[in-house]
GUTOR-63176 format. One record per atom (N, C-alpha, C, CB): residue number from 1; atom name; y, z negated, x. Coordinates in steps of 0.05 Angstrom, whole numbers, plus 5000, padded with zeros to 4 digits. Glycine has a CB too. Example, Ala and Ser with C-alpha at 12.3 -4.5 7.8 and 13.67 -1.06 7.14 Angstrom:
% residues 2
SITE,n,atom,Y,Z,X
SITE,1,N,4886,4844,5264 .
SITE,1,CA,4910,4844,5246 .
SITE,1,C,4934,4844,5264 .
SITE,1,CB,4911,4819,5226 .
SITE,2,N,4955,4858,5257 .
SITE,2,CA,4979,4857,5273 .
SITE,2,C,5001,4843,5258 .
SITE,2,CB,4988,4886,5282 .
//
This chain:
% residues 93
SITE,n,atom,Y,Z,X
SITE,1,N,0809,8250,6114 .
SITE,1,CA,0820,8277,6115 .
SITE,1,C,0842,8280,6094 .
SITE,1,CB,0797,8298,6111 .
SITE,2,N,0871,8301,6102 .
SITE,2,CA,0885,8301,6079 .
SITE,2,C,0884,8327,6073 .
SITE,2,CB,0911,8289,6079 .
SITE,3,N,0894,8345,6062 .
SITE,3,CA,0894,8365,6050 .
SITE,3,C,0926,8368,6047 .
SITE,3,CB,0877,8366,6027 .
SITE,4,N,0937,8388,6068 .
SITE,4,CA,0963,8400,6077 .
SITE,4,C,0961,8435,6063 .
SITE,4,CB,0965,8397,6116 .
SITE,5,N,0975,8440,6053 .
SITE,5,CA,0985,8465,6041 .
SITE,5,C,1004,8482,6058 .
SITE,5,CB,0999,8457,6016 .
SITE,6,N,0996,8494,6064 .
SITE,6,CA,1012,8531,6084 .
SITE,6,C,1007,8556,6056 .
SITE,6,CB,0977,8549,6127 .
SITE,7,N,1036,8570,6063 .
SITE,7,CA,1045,8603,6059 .
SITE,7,C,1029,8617,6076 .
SITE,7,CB,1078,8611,6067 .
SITE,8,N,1025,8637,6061 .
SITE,8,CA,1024,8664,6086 .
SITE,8,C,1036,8679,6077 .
SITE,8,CB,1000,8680,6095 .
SITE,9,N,1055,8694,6087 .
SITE,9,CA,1078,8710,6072 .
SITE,9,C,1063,8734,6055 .
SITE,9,CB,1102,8724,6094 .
SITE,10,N,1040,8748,6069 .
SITE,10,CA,1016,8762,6052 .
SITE,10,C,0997,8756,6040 .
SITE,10,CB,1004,8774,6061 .
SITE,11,N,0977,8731,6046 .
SITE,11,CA,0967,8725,6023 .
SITE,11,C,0972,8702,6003 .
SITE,11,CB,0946,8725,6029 .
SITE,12,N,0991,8686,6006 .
SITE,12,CA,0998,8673,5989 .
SITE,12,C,0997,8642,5998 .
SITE,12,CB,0985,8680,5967 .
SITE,13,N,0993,8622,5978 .
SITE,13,CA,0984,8594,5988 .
SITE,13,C,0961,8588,5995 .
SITE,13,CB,0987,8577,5972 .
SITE,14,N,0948,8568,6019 .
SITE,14,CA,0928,8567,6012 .
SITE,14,C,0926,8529,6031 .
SITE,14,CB,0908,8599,6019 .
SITE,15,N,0899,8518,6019 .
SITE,15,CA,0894,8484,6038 .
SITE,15,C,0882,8494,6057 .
SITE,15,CB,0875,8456,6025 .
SITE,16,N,0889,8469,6075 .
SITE,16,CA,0877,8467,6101 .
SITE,16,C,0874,8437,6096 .
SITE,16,CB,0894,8478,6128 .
SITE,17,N,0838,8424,6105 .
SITE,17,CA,0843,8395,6095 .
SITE,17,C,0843,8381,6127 .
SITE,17,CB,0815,8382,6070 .
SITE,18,N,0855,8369,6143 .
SITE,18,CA,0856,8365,6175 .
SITE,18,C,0864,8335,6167 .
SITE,18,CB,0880,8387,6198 .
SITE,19,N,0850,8321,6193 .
SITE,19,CA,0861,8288,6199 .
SITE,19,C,0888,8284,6199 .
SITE,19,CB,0853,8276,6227 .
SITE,20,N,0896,8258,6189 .
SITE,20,CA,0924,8255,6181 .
SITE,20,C,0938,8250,6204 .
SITE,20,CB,0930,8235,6161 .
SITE,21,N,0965,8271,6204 .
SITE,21,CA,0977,8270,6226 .
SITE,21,C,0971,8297,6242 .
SITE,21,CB,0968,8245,6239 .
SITE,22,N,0951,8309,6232 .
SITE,22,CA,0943,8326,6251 .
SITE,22,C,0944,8366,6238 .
SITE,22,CB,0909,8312,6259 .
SITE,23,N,0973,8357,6223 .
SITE,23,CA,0983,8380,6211 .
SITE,23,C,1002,8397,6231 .
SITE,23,CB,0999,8372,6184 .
SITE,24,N,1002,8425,6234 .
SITE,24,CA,1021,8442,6252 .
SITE,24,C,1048,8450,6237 .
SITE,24,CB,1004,8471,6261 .
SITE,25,N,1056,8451,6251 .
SITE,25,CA,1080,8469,6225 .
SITE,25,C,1078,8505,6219 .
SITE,25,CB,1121,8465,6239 .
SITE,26,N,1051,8512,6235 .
SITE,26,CA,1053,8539,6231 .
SITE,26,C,1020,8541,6233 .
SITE,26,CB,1074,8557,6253 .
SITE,27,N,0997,8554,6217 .
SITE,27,CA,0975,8551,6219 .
SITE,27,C,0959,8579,6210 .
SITE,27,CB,0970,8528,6207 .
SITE,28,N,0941,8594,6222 .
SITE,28,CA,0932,8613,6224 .
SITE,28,C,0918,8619,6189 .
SITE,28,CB,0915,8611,6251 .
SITE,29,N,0929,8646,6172 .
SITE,29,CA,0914,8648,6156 .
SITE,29,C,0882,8659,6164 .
SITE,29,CB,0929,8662,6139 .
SITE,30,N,0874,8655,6136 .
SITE,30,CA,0837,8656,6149 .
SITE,30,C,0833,8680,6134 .
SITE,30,CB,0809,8624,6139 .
SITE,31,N,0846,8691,6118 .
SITE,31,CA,0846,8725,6106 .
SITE,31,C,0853,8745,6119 .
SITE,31,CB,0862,8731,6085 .
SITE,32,N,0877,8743,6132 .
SITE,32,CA,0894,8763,6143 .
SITE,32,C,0900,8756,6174 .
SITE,32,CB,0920,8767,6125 .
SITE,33,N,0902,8736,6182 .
SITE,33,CA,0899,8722,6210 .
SITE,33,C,0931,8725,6218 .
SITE,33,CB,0874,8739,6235 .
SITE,34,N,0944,8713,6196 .
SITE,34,CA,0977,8717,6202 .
SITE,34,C,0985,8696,6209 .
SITE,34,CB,0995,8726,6181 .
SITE,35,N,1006,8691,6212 .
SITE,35,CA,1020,8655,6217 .
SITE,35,C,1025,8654,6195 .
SITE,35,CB,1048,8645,6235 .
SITE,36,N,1021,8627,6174 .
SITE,36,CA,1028,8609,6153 .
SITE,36,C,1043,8589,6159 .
SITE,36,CB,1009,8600,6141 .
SITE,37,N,1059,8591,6144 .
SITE,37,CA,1079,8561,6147 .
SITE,37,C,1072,8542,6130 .
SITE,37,CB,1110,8563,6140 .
SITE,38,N,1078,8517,6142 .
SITE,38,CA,1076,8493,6118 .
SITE,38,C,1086,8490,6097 .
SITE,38,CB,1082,8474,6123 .
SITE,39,N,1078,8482,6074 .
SITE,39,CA,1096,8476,6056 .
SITE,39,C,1095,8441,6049 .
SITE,39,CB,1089,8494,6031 .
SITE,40,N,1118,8437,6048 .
SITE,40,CA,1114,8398,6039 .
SITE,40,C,1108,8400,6018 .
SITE,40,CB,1138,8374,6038 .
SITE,41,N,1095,8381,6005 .
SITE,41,CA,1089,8372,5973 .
SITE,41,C,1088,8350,5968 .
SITE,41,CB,1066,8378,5962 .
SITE,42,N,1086,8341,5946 .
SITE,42,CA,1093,8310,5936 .
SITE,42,C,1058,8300,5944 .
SITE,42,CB,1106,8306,5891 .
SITE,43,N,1057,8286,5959 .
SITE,43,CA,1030,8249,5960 .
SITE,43,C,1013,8262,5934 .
SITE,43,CB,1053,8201,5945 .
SITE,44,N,0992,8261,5939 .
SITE,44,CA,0971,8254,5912 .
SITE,44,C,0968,8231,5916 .
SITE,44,CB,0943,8269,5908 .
SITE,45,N,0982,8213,5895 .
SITE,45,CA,0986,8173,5899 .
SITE,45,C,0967,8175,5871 .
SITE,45,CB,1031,8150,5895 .
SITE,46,N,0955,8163,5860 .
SITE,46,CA,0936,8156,5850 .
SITE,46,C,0940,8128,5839 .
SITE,46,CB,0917,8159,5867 .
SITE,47,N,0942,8112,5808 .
SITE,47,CA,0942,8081,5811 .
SITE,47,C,0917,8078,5800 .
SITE,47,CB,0965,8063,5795 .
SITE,48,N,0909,8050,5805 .
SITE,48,CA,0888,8037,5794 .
SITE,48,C,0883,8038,5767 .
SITE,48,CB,0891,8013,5801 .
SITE,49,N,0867,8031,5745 .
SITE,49,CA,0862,8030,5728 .
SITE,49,C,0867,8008,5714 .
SITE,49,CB,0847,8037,5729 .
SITE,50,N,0875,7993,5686 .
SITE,50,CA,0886,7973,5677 .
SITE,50,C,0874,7949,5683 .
SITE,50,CB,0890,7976,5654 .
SITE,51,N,0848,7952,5676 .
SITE,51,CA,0831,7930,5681 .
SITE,51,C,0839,7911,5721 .
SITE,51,CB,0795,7948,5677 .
SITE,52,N,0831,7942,5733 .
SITE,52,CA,0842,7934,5760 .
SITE,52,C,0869,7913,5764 .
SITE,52,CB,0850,7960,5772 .
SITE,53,N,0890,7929,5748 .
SITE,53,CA,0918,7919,5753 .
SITE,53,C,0925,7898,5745 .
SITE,53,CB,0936,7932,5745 .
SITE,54,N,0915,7889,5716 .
SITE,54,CA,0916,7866,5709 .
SITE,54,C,0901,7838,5730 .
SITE,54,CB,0905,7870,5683 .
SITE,55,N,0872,7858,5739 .
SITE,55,CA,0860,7830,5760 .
SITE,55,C,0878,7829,5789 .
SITE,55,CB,0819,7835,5771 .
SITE,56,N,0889,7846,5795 .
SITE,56,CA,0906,7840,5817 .
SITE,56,C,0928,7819,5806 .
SITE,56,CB,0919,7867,5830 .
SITE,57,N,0943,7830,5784 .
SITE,57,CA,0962,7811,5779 .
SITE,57,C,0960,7781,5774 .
SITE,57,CB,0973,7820,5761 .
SITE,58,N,0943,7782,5763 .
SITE,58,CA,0937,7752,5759 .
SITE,58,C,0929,7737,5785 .
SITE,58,CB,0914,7750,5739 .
SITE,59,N,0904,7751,5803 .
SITE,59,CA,0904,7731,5832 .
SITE,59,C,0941,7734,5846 .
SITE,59,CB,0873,7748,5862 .
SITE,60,N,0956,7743,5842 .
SITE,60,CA,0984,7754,5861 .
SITE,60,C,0985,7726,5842 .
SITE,60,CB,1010,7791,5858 .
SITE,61,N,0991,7729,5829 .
SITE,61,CA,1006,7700,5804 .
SITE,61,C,0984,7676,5814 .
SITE,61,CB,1000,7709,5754 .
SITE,62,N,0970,7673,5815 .
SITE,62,CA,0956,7651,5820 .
SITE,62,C,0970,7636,5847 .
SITE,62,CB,0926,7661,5823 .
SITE,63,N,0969,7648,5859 .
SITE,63,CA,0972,7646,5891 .
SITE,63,C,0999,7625,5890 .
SITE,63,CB,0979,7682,5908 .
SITE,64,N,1020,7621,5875 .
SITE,64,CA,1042,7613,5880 .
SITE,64,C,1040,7586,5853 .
SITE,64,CB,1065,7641,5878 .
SITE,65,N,1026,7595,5825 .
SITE,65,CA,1027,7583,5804 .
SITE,65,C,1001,7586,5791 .
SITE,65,CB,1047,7591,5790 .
SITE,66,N,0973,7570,5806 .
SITE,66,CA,0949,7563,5798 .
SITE,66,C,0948,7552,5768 .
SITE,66,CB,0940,7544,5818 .
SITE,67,N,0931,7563,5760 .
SITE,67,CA,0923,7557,5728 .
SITE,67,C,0909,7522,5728 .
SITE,67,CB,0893,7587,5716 .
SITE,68,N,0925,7505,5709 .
SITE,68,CA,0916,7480,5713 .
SITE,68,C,0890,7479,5688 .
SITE,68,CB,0944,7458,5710 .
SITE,69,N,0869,7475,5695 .
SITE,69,CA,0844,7480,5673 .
SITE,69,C,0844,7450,5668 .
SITE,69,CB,0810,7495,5685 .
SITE,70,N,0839,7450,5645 .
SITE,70,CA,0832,7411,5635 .
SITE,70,C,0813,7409,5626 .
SITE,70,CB,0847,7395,5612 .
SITE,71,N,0793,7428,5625 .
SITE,71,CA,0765,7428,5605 .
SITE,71,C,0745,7451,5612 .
SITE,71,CB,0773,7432,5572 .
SITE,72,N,0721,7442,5623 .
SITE,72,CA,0702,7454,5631 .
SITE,72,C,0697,7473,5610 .
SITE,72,CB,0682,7438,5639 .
SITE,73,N,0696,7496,5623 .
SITE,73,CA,0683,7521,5603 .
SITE,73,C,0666,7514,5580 .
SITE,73,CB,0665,7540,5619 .
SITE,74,N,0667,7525,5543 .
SITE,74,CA,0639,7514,5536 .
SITE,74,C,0626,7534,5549 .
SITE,74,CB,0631,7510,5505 .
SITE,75,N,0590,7514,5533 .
SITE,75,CA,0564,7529,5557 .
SITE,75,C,0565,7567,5535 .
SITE,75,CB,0512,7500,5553 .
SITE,76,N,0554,7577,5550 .
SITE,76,CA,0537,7599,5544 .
SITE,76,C,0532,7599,5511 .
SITE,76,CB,0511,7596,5561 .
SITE,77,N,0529,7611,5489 .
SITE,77,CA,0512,7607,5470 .
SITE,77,C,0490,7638,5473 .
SITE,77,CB,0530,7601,5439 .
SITE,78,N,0464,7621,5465 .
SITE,78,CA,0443,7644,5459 .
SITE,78,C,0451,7656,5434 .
SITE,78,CB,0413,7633,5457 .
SITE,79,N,0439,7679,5435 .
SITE,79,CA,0439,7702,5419 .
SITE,79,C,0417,7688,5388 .
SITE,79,CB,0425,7733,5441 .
SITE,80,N,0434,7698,5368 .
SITE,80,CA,0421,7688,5342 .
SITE,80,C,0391,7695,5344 .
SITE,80,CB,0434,7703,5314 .
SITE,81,N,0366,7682,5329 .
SITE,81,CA,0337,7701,5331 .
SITE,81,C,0346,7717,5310 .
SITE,81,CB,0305,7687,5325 .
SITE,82,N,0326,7739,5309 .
SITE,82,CA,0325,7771,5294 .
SITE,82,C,0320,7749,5272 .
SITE,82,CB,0296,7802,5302 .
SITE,83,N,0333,7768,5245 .
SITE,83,CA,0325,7763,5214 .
SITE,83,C,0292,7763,5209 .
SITE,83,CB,0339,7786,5195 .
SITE,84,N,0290,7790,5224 .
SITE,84,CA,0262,7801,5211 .
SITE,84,C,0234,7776,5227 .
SITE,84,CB,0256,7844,5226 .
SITE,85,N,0220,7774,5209 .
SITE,85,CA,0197,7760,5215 .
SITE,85,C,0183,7766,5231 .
SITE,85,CB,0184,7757,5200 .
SITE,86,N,0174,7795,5232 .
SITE,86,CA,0158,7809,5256 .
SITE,86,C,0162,7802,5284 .
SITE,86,CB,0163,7836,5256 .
SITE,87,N,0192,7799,5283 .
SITE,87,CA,0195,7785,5317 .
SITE,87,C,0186,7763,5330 .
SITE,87,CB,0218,7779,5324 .
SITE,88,N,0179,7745,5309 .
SITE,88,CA,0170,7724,5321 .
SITE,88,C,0135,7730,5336 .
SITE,88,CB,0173,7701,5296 .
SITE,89,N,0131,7752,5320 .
SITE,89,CA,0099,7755,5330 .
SITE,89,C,0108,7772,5363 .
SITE,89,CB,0074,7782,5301 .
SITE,90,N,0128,7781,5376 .
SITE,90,CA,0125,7790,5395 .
SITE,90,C,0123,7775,5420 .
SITE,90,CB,0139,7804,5393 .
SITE,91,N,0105,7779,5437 .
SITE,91,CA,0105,7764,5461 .
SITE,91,C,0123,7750,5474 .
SITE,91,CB,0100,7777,5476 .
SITE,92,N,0133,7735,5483 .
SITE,92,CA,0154,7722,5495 .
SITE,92,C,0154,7723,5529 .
SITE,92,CB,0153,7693,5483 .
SITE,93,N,0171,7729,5535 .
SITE,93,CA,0174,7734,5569 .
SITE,93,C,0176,7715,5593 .
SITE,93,CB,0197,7746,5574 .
//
């Protein structure tokens, strides 16, 4: 659904949200039951968020100029044990 914007010369602006494509150029107000005209307005375009943009860019870049890796990831490291002594008395999972 998009959300198209109409005048009514009496009550003012108001949305109409209809399938795209499926805007009139003249559309019944729902206050006064007058003809409203369309008004154009700029796209609500929206971008991705950085994290996003950066992972697109990099597979776009990959695609042409693959990253040559020479060395297996190191492994994982575990997490230090707690200082405190008490932890050791806790159950283990």
């Amino acid at each position: 659904m998009v959300t198209y914007q109409y005048r009514c010369a009496r009550c003012g602006p108001f949305d109409v949200a209809l399938p795209m494509g499926g805007a009139r150029p003249e559309q019944r107000c729902d206050q006064c039951d007058g003809t409203a005209r369309r008004v154009f307005t700029a796209p609500s375009l929206t971008r991705p968020g950085a994290p996003l943009t950066r992972a697109l860019d990099a597979q776009e870049a990959s695609r042409y100029e693959p990253q040559v890796v020479k060395a297996a990831p190191p492994p994982e490291r575990r997490p230090a044990p707690p200082s405190d002594p008490r932890h050791a008395l806790l159950p283990r999972p």
